[in-house]
C-alpha positions in Angstrom: -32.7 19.5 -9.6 -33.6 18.9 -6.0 -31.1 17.1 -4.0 -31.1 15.5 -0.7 -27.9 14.9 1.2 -27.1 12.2 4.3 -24.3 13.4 6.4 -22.7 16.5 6.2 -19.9 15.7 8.8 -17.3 15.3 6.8 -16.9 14.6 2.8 -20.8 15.7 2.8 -19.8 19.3 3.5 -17.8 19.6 0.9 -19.9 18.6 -1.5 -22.7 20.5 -0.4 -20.8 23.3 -0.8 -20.0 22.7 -4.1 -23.4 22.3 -5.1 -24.5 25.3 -3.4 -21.6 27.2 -5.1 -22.8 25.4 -8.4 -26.2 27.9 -7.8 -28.1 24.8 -10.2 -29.6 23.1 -7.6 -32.1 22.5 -4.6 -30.3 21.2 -1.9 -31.8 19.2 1.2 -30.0 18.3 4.2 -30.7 15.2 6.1 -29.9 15.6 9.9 -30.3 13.2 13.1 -29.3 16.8 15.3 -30.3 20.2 14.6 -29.4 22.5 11.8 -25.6 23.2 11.6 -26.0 26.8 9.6 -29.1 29.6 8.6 -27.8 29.0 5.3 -31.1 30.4 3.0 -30.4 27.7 0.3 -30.3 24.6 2.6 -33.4 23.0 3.8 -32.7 21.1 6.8 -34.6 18.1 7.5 -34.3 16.7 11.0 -34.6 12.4 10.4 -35.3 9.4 12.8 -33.5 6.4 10.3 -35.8 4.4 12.9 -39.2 5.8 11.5 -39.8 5.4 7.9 -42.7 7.7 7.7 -40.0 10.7 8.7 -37.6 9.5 5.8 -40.5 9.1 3.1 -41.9 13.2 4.2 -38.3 14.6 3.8 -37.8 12.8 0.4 -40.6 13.9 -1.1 -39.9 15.5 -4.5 -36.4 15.2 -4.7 -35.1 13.7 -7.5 -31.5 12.5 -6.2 -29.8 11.3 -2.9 -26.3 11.7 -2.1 -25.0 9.5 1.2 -22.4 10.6 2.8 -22.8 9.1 6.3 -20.3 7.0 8.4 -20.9 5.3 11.9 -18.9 3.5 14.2 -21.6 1.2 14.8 -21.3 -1.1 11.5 -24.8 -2.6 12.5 -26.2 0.7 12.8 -25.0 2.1 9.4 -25.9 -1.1 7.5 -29.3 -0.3 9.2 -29.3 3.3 9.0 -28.3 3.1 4.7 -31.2 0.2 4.2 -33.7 2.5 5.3 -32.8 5.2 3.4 -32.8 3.1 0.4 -36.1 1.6 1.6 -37.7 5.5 1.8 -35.6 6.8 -1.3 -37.8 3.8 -3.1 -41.2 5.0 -1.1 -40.8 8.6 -1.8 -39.9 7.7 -5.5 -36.2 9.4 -5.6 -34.6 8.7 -9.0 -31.0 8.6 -8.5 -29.2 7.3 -5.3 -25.4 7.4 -4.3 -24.4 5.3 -1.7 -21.5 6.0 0.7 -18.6 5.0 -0.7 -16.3 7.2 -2.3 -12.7 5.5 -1.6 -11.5 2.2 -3.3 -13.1 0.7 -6.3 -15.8 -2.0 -4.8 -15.5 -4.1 -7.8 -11.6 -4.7 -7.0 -11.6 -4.5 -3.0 -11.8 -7.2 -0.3 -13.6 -6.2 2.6 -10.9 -7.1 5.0 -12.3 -4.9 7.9 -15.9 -4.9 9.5 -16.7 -1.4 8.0 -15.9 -2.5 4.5 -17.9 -5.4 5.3 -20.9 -3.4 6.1 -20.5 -1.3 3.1 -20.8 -4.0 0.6 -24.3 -5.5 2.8 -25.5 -2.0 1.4 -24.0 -2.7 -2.3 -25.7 -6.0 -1.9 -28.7 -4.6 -1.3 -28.5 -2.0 -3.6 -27.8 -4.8 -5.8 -31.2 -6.8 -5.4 -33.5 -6.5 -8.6 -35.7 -5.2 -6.5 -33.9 -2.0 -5.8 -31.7 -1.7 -8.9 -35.0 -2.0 -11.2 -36.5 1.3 -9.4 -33.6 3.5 -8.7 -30.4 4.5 -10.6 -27.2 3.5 -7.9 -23.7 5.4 -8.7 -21.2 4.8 -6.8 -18.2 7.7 -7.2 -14.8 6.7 -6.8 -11.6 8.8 -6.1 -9.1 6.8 -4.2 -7.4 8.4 -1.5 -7.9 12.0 -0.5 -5.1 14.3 -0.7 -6.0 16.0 2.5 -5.4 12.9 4.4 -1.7 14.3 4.1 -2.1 17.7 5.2 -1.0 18.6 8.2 -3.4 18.6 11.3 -4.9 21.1 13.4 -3.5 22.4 16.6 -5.9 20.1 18.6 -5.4 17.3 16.0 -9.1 16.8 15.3 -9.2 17.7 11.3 -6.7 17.9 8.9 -6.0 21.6 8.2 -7.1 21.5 4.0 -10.3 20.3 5.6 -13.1 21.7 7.7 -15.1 18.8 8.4 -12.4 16.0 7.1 -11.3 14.2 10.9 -8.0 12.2 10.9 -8.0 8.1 9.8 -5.4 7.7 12.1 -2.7 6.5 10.9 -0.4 7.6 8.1 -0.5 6.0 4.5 2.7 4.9 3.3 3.9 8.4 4.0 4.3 10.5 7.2 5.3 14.0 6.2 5.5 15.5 9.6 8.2 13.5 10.5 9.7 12.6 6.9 9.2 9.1 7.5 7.8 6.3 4.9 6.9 2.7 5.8 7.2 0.4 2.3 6.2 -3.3 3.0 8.3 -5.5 0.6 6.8 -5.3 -3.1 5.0 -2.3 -2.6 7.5 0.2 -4.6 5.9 -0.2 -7.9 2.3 -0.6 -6.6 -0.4 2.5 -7.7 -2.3 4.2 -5.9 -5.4 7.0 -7.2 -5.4 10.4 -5.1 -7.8 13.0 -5.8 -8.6 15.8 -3.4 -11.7 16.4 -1.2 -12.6 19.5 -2.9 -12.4 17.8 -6.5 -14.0 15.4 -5.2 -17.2 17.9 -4.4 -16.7 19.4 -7.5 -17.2 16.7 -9.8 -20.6 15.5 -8.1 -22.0 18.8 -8.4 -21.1 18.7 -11.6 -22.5 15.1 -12.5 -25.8 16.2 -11.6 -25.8 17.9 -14.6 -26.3 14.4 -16.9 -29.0 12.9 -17.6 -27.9 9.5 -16.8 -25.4 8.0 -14.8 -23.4 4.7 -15.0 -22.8 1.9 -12.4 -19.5 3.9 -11.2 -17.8 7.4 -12.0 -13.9 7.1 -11.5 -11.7 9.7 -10.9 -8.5 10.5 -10.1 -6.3 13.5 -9.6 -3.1 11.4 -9.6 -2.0 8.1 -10.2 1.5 7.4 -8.5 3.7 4.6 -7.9 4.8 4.5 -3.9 7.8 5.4 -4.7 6.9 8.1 -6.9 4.5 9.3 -3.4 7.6 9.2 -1.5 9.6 10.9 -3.8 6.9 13.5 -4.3 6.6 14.0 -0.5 10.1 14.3 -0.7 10.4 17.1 -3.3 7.7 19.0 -1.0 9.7 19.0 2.2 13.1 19.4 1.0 15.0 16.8 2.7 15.0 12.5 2.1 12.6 11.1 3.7 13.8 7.8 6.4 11.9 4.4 4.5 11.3 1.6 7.0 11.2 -1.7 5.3 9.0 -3.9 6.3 8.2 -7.7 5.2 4.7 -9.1 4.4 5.1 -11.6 7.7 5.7 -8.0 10.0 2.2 -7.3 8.7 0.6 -10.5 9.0 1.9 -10.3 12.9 0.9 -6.6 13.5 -2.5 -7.3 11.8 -3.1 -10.3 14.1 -2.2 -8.3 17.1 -4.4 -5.6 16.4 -7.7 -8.3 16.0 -6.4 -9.6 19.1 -6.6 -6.4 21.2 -9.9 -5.2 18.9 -7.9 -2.1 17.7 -9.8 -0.9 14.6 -7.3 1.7 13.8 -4.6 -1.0 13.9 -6.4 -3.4 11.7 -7.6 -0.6 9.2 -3.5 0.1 8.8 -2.7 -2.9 8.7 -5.0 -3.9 5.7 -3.6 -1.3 3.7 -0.3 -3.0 2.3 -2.2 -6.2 1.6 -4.3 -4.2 -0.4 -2.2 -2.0 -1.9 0.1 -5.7 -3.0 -3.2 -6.7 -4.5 -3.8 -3.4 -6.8 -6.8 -2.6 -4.9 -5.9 1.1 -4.2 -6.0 1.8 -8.0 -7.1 0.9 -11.4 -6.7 0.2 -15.0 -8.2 2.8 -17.1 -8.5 0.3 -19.7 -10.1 -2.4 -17.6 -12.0 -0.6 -15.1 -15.6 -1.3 -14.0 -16.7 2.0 -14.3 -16.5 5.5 -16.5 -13.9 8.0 -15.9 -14.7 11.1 -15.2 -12.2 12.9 -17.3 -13.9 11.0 -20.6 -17.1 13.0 -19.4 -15.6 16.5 -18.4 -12.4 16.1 -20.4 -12.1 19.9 -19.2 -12.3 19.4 -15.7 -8.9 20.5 -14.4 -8.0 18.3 -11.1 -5.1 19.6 -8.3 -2.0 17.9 -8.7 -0.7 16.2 -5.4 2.4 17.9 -5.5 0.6 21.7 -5.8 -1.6 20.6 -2.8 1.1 19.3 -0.2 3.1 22.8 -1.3 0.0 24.7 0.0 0.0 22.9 3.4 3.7 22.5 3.9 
């Protein structure tokens, strides 16, 4: 199959390794700058997302699109991810995955102005006429593992990563410091992990089907946050200091952060609302969605704990 990829900063490289490691597939890469390796089974494409004719010439022929771009400009990526729709449609790709691969959509509120320009591109993507012309899958695995490995010396990745750059802020649990933050009901609340590699993994391998549903789930673990902390706990040896927070702390913090325009304040701030409301996991029962597991039931995933073990 010939696959073209958007973005291979961060998540995208890791995938694109897979599928190069898969030896199954063609693999395009679609790049604003120059070619990042001489890499004899990548064929770079060098785009302008503000010139159609340059997106519909480096499409040609390939029969799925994976994006894995970000921006800090939401305009820009809303923008940026129409367009490549638009040519995906033009150059008459059959399969598109948009650039998601986090939270569920189908649970999540958009509380920040990235998640809000995410779901302009679901919406789009959603229109009858895109949905009736090209297969959309979106692939969700919750939170990365290697969001809590430790980070570089000059703290621009996380060390489990090479391309994966910090969020930061840490989720629930700091295990540099052996510190937790639980806002008041969150004890019992689930979240999904699966890590970054796993995550490459089981795209490669979805390219295998012949058809795809709405939504892939997947998970490499499912813990409570108190099972997390105990976890994180068991993998640094020592009790780990919980700071207890009530929901009113985090209405106030959350405020402030809008007030002074701090993004990474208002993205850490969202996360205990959203984690109260379930939105960090799933029902396998009621989910929107297949699970992975029910199509590659002998797909092995990384447990947490093994991971965190590797890195601490």
């Amino acid at each position: 199959m010939k696959v073209a990829i958007a973005g291979v900063g961060a998540l995208g490289h890791h995938i694109l390794r897979s599928i190069l490691d898969s030896g199954k597939h063609s693999v395009t890469v679609l790049t604003r700058g120059e070619p990042r390796s001489n890499d004899p089974r990548i064929t770079w494409r060098k785009v302008n997302y503000n010139d159609q004719s340059s997106l519909i010439e480096a499409l040609r022929g390939i029969e799925t699109c994976i994006s894995t771009a970000s921006s800090f400009d939401d305009a820009a990526f809303v923008q940026s991810q129409i367009a490549l729709i638009e040519a995906c449609l033009a150059a008459g790709v059959r399969r598109f995955v948009p650039s998601e691969f986090e939270l569920d959509p189908f649970k999540r509120k958009d509380r920040v102005d990235y998640l809000i320009a995410k779901r302009k591109v679901l919406s789009f993507l959603d229109t009858s006429a895109v949905r009736d012309r090209i297969q959309c899958t979106i692939f969700t695995p919750g939170i990365f593992y290697d969001y809590y490995s430790p980070m570089t010396e000059d703290g621009k990745r996380h060390m489990s990563s090479e391309s994966l750059v910090p969020i930061g802020f840490d989720m629930v649990v700091d295990l540099k410091n052996c510190r937790a933050e639980l806002v008041e009901g969150m004890e019992d609340k689930r979240i999904r992990f699966t890590a970054v590699d796993d995550v490459g993994k089981i795209v490669a391998r979805a390219l295998e089907l012949k058809s795809w549903p709405d939504q892939f789930l997947m998970s490499g673990e499912n813990l409570s946050c108190m099972e997390l902390i105990r976890l994180c706990e068991r993998v640094r040896g020592k009790q780990f200091e919980i700071e207890r927070m009530s929901i009113a702390d985090v209405e106030c913090k959350s405020e402030e952060a809008k007030k002074s325009n701090d993004v990474v304040g208002m993205f850490k701030w969202m996360t205990a609302p959203a984690v109260l409301g379930g939105e960090y996991g799933w029902d396998d029962k009621t989910a929107h969605g297949v699970d992975i597991k029910e199509v590659f039931p002998d797909e092995k995933f990384e447990s947490l704990e093994e991971f965190l073990k590797r890195w601490w």
